[in-house]
C-alpha positions in Angstrom: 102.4 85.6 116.4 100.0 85.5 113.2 101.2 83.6 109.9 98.6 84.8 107.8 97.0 88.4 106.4 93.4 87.8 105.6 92.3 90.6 103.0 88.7 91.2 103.1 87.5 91.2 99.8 83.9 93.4 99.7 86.1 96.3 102.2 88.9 96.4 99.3 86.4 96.4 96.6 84.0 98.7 98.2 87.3 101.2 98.5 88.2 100.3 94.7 84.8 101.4 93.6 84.9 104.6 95.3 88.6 105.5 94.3 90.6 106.0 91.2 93.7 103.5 92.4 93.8 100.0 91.0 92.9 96.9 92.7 97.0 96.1 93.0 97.4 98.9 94.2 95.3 99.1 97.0 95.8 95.5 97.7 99.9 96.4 98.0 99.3 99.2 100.3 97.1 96.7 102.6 100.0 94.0 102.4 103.1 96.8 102.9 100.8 98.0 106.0 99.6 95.0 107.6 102.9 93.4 107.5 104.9 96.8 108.6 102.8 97.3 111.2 103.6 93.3 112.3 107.1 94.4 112.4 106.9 97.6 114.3 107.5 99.9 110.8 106.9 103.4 111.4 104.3 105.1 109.0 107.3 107.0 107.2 108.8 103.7 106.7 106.1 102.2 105.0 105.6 105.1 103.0 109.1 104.9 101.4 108.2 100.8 100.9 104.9 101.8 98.6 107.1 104.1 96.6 109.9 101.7 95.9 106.9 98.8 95.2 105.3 101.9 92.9 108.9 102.6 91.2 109.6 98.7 90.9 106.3 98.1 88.9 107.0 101.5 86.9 109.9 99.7 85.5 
């Protein structure tokens, strides 16, 4: 299988531009996604991921 995520950076910056989230955290919900979706994660699942990664970074 595939060893490597590419990001594409003009899609993510386009989106950051046009939303109020910050670059990490779109770029986090792109990683938690493309990887949960490489492992079969149901959306639900990587739902509760982003808000542990959101909770982790809140300190």
């Amino acid at each position: 299988g595939p060893n490597r995520i590419t990001l594409y950076r003009r899609a993510i910056l386009d989106y950051w531009a046009e939303n109020e989230e910050t670059l990490g955290d779109i770029v986090t919900h792109v990683l938690i996604h493309e990887i949960g979706h490489h492992f079969g994660l149901s959306d639900d699942d990587m739902e509760r991921i982003e808000e542990a990664a959101e909770q982790a970074a809140a300190g």
